[in-house]
N, C-alpha and C positions, 0 to 999 in steps of 0.2 A: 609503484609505477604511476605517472602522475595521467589525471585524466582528458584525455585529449578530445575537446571538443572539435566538431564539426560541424563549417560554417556554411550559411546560406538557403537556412529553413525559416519558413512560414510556421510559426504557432499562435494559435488561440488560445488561451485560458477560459475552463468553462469550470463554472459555480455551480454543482450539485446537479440534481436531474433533470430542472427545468433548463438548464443549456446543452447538459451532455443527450438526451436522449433526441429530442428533436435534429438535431446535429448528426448522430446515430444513423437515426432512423433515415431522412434524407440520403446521407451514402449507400445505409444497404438499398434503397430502391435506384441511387443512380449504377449501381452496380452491375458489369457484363461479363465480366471472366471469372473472381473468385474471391470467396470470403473468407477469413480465419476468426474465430470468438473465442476467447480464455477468458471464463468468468468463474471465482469462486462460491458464488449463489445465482441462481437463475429461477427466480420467486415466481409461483403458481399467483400473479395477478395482473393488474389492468399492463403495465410494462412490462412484465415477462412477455403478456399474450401477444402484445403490440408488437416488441420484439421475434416471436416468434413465428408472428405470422406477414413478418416482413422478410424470414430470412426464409420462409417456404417459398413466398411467391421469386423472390430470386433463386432457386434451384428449381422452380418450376419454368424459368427463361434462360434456364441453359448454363446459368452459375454454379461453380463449385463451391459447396458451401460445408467447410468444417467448422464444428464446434466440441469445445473443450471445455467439460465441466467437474470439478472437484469431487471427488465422490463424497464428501464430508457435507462440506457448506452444500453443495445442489443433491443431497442424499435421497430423496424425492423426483429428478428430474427424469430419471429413469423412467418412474411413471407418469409424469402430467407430463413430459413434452414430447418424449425420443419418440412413439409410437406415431407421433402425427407428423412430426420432421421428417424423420424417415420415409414416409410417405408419400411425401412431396422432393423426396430427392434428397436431402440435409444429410451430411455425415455428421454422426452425433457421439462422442466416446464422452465416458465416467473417468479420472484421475482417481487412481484407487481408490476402488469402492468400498466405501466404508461397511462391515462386514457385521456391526451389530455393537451395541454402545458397550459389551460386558465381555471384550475378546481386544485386549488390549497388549497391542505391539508396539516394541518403542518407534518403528516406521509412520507410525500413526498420525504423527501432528507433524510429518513430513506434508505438506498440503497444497496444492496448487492456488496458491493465491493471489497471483496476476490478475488483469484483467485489462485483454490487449485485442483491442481488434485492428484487423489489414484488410483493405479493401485495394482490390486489383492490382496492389504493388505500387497504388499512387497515396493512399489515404491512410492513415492509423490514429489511434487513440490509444494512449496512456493515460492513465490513473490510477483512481482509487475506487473509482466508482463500478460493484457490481450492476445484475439484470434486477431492478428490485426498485420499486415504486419509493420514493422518498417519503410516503406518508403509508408504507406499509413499516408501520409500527406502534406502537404503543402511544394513547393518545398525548402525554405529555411530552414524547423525546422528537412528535413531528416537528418539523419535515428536516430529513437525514440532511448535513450539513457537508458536504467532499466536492472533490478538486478532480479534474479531468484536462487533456490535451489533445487539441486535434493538432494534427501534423503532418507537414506534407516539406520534401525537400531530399539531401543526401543521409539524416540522420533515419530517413525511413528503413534503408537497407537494414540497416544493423535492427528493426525492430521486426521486417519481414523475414529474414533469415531465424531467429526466435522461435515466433511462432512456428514457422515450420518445420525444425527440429525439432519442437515440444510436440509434433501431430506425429511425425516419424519413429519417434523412440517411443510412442503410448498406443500407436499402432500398432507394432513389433512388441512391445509387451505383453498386449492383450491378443494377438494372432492372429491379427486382423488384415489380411495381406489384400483382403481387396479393397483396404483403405490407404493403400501406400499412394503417394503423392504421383502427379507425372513432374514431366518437365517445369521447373518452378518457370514465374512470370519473372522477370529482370526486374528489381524495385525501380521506379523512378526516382533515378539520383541525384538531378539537374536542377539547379538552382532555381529556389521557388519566393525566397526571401531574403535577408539580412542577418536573421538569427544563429547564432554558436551554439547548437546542443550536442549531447551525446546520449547512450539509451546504455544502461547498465543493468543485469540480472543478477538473480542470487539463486546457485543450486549448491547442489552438493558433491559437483566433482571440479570443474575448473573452475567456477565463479562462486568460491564460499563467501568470500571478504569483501567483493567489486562494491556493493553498496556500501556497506561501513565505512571504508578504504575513504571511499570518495567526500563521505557525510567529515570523517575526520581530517581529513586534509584541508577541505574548506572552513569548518570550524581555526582551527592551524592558524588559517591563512586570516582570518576574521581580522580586520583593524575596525572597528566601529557598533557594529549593528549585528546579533545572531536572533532570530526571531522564528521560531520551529513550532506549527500546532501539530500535534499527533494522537491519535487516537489511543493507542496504549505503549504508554512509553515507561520502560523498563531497561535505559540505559545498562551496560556493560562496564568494565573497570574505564575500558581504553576511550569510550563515545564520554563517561561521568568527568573522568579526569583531563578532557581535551576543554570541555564547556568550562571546569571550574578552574585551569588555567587561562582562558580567553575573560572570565569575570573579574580573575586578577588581574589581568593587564588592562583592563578600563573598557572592555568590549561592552557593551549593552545585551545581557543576555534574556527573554523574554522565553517563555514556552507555553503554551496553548494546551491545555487538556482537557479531557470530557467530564463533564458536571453531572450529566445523566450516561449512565451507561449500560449496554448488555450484559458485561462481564465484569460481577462485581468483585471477583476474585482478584483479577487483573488492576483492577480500580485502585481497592486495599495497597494490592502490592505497591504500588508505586506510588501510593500515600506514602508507605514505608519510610520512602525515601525524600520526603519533602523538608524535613529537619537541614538533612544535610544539604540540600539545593537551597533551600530559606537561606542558610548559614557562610552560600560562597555566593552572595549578591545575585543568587540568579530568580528572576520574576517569575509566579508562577500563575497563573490564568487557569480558571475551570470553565468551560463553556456551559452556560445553563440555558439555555434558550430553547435549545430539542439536543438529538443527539450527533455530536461530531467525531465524523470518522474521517477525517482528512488524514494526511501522509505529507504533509508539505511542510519547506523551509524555504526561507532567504536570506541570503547574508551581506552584508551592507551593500543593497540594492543593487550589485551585479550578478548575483550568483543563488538560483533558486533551482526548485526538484520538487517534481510532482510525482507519485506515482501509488503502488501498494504496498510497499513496507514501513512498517511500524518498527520504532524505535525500542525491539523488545527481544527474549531472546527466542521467540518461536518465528518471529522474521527475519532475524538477523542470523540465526543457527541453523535453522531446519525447514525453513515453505522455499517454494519457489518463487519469488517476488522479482520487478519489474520496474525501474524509476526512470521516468527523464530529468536529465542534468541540463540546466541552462546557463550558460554565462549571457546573458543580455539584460543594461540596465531597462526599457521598457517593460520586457516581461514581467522580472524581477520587479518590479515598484507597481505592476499591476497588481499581483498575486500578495506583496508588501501592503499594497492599498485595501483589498477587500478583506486583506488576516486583520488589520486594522479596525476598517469598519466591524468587524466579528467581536473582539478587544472590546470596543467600544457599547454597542449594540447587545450584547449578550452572554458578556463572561463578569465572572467575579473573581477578586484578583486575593490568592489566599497569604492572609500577611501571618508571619511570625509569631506574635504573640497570640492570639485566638486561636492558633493552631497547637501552639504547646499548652495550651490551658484545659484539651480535651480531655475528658475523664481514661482513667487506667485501661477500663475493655477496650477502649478505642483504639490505644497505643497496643494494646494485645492486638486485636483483632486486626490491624495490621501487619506485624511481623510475624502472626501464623500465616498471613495469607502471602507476603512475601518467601518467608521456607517452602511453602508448598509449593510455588511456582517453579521452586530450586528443584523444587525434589523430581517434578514432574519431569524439567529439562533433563536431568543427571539421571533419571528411568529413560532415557530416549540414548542414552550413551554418545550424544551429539554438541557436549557442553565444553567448549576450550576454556582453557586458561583466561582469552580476553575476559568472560563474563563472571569469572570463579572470583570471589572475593577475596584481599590478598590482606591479610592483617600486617604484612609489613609498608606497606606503602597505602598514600592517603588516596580514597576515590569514593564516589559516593556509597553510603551506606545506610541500612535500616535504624533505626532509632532504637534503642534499645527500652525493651516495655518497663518501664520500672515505674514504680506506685510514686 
């Protein structure tokens, strides 16, 4: 089903957290009827607090103020926030709480990974960016490097309807009847800009494939330019083989990944697969500057996406994630322009032969860590066919460790 944008929104593009939180923060204090927050971490520091005690003082004037937090990623917020939110009025729930690191259900890296806030049914943000200081981290991966959207216009309906069936059904899960919603606010629908977008989720009953879907129809349609940084990308047969046909036909294909990272596991794996990307002309970029956790694409400068999914299979299979799709060349050659400056300023670009001249552990300790990712998905019972590796037809694949 092809994706049908929706025209005549206002969007910003905001660079990491010195744009998104001031931005943030601003709305929740101009806020008077109601707030919605889906964040997959909501970090115990100077931004958490900030955050926190911006969305007290609005339920302390009369705002309705839900928040939605992971029980994985925010497994902690339980205790450093809900007690004092609460407080002050805050509706505050855990997305399944994670129940102990040695009690493992394949439900489990099912995970609320969004991170969407609605403010009075006029305001939203999409991204990638959690509640979490950009220099709350390790001192060489500062300061976190991600993409965010404010927006306002007719694409907000479809982001406010969301959020409040994600607070309705986690309500009702957890028996929380005196958290069930009233009468929703009507989103403001009326034309606020120029802009074409559309807002796409991923769960696991109607919306398994909507972000995939859309990533690969674009790719598809690519005559020119594909240009994608992602934080952990871990393509599938159907996302491997749409890219390494678009390199065949003369497309520019460019991808952006992380140099320094959290999850070395994840890292590995998808080193895995750099033989075979090296090998169908597609460019491959590490970001080493701090650490990037972007979600973003553009394709020849009319068509980009912002939002929290990773191009892997525990976002494309199993979280609940969150993208805005844009068709507008402005946007699109903004978000083109600073992935650029990134390219430029902070990545190193991994060429072919230095890469196959790594010693044998290397090339092991890749494809272990590639299976294991297999294994972990295929323990979760949530792995299709798109990402199962198909030895009769060509798509990317791990390199095979051989001395």
């Amino acid at each position: 089903m092809p994706t049908e944008f929706v025209p005549g929104n206002r969007l910003r593009l905001l660079n990491s957290g010195a744009d998104y939180f001031p931005a943030l923060l601003a709305e929740i204090e101009a806020a008077h009827s109601e707030i919605y927050l889906e964040s997959y971490i909501f970090a115990d520091d100077e931004v958490g607090h900030a955050v926190a005690a911006a969305l007290c003082r609005a339920a302390e004037r009369g705002v309705q103020v839900s928040v939605t937090v992971d029980g994985f990623g925010g497994r902690n917020f339980s205790t450093d926030f809900m007690p004092r939110l609460a407080a002050a009025g805050v509706r505050a729930m855990l997305y399944r709480k994670e129940i102990g690191p040695f009690h493992f259900r394949r439900h489990r890296l099912r995970r609320l990974h969004r991170k969407l806030v609605v403010i009075d049914a006029r305001i939203a943000f999409v991204g990638g960016i959690n509640i979490v200081d950009d220099n709350n981290a390790p001192d060489e991966m500062r300061p976190r490097y991600d993409y965010a959207v404010r927006i306002e216009g007719p694409v907000l309906e479809q982001v406010h309807h969301a959020v409040r069936r994600l607070w309705e059904i986690v309500a009702w899960v957890n028996l929380k009847r005196r958290l069930r919603l009233a009468a929703p606010l009507n989103a403001c629908c009326t034309a606020a800009g120029t802009q074409a977008a559309t807002f796409l989720i991923r769960d696991n009953i109607r919306h398994r494939n909507d972000i995939l879907n859309a990533y690969i129809a674009a790719i598809n349609d690519a005559q020119h330019e594909i240009l994608i940084a992602n934080a952990y990308f871990l393509p599938g047969l159907r996302f491997g083989r749409a890219l390494q046909a678009a390199a065949r036909r003369g497309v520019k294909v460019t991808v952006l990944l992380q140099g320094k990272t959290d999850h070395p596991l994840l890292r590995f794996a998808t080193q895995a697969l750099y033989v075979a990307v090296l090998e169908s002309n597609i460019r491959i970029f590490e970001y080493e500057k701090s650490f990037m956790h972007a979600k973003v694409a553009v394709i020849d400068g009319e068509w980009a996406t912002v939002g929290s999914s990773n191009i892997d299979p525990f976002s494309l299979l199993l979280a609940k994630e969150a993208n805005l799709f844009v068709r507008d060349a402005g946007f699109a050659n903004e978000l083109r322009a600073s992935l650029n400056t990134a390219l430029a300023d902070g990545a190193r670009e991994v060429l072919a032969d230095g890469f196959a001249r790594q010693p044998f552990h290397s090339r092991l300790l890749r494809w272990l860590s590639y299976g294991m990712v297999r294994l972990l998905v295929g323990l979760t019972g949530y792995g299709p066919r798109h990402w199962r590796a198909d030895e009769e037809t060509p798509g990317l694949s791990p390199e095979p460790p051989e001395q």
